[in-house]
N, C-alpha and C positions, 0 to 999 in steps of 0.2 A: 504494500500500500504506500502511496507515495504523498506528498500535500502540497497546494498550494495557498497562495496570498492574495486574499483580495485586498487593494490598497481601501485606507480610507481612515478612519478615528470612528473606535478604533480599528486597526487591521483585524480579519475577520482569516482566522485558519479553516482551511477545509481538505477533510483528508479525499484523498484518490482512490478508488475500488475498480480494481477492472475485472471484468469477467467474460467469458465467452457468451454466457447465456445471457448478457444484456443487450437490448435491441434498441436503446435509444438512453440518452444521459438522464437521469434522473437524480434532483439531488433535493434531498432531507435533511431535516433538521431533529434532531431527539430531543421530545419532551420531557425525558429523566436529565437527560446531561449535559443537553444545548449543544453538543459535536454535529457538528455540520457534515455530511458526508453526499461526494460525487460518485456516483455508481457510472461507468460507462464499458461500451464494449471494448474488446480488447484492441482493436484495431485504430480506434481515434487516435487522432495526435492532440500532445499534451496543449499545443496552441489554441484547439477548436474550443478545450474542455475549459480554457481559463477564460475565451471569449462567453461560453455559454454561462458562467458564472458568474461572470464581467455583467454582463446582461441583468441581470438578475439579483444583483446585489440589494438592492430596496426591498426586494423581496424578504431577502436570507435576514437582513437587519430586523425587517419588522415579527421575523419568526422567532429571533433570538433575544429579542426584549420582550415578546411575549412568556417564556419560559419560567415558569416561578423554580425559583433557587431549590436546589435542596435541605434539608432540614434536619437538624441534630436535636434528637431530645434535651431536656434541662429541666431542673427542677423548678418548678412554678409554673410550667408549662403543661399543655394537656396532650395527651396523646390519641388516636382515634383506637376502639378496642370494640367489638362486637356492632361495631354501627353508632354505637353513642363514644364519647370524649371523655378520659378518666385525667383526672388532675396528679402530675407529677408529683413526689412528696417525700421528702429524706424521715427517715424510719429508723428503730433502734436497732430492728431485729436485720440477722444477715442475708435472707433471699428476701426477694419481692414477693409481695401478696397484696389483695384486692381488697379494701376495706370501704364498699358502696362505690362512690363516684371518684373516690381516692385510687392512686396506687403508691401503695409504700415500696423505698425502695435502700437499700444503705447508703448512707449520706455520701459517701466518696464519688466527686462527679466525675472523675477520668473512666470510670468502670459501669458508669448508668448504663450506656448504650449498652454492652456486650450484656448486663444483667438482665436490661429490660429483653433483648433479643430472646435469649432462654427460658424468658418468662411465658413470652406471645410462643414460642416454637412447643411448648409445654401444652397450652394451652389448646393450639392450634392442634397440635395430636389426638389430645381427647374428642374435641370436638367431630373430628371428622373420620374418626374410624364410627365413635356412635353414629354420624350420618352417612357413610358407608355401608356399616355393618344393616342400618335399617332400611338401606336403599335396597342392598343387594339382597336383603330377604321377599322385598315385594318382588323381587325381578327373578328371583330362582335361578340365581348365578353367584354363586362363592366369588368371592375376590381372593386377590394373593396377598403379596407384603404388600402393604403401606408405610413410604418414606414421604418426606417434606426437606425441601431444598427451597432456596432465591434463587427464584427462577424469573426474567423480567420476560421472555419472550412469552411463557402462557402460563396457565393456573392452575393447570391438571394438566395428566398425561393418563394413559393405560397402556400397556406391554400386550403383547401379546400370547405372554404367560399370565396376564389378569393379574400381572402388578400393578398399582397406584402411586402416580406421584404426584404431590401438591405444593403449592408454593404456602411457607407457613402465615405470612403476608394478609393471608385470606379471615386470618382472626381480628384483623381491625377492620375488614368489611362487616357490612350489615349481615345478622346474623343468615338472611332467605338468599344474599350472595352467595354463601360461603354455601349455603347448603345447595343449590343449583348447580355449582361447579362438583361437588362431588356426586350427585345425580348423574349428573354428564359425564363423568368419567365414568361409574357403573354403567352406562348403560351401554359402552361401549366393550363391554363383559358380553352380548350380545351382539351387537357390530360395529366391529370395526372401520366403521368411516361413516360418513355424514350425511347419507341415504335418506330417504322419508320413511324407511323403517325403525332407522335409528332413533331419529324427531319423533318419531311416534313410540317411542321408549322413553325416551326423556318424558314426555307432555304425561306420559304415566305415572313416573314416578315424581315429576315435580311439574302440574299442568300451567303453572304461573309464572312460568322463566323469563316469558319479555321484558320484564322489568328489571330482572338483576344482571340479563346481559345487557341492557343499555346501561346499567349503571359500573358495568366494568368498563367497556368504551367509552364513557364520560369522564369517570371517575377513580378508574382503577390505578389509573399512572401516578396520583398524588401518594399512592402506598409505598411506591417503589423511590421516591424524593426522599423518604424519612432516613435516613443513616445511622445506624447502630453498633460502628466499627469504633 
């Protein structure tokens, strides 16, 4: 991958992607990280790509002040957790725990983030093998293992071993998020790909999904700004 410089205040970097399988330059901006990036085939010269960017620069500015920053926990601040906001809060005892709209957590702030992370991954475990385990019983399909990874590209997966993966992320969505996406990945325990048989397996086991997928293409990206390193 190579980059270039769009001139201007400020200079604006943008990295180079080429590929065989591109058919025309397309160039993005990421809503998590603000990295501007040029996809093009492999065969363009580097002239055409800095022309077409050159072009387009008003563009690329106005996407990348649109971009809300990322976000580090802190104490006094509130966090999103089941779909409602729980208020940061330095605590006596040594793990984190949930006291109503509170979360306690040990007062040392260089270690919040990685505590609070183990908290939501905790969390997110119970929650989603119970709605796994009660999906997969309406559907009369055993699942396999269930892991949880950060994952920014999607929010579930299934194996074709009828293993589960989820992004643990899914525990600061609304609770009927969180439960649609493991629906959806049960139901693909029956098929594997995205069929109007498939859809008709979902609508089964969770018939009210239009609105938690619109709320992850709205909304799902602000889960993946929060930082816990």
């Amino acid at each position: 991958m190579g980059r270039l410089v769009v001139e201007g205040n400020p200079p604006i970097e943008v990295d180079i992607r080429r590929t065989a399988r591109a058919r025309r330059l397309t160039l993005r901006v990421s809503r998590l990280d603000g990295r501007a990036t040029l996809t093009l085939p492999a065969r363009v010269p580097e002239r055409e790509a800095r022309a077409f960017v050159q072009d387009r620069s008003g563009w690329l500015r106005a996407q990348l002040a649109s971009v809300v920053p990322e976000q580090r926990p802190a104490f006094g601040q509130t966090l999103p957790f089941r779909g409602g906001r729980v208020t940061l809060v330095p605590g006596a005892r040594r793990g984190v725990r949930l006291d109503g709209d509170r979360l306690l957590a040990p007062p040392e702030a260089d270690r919040l983030g990685p505590r609070l992370a183990g908290f939501l991954k905790t969390q997110a475990r119970e929650v989603l093998v119970a709605a796994c385990d009660r999906h997969a019983a309406v559907l009369g399909r055993p699942h396999g293992r269930i892991t949880l990874r950060d994952t920014r590209s999607r929010w579930g997966s299934c194996s074709a071993r009828g293993d589960l993966m989820f992004s643990w992320r899914l525990i600061m969505a609304p609770t009927a998020v969180l439960d649609y996406v493991a629906a959806h990945e049960v139901a693909h325990l029956s098929h594997m790909d995205h069929s109007p048989a498939f859809w008709a397996a979902v609508t089964r086991l969770f018939p009210d999904h239009a609105g938690p997928r619109r709320w992850l293409r709205e909304e799902g990206t602000a889960l993946h700004r929060i930082r816990f390193d």
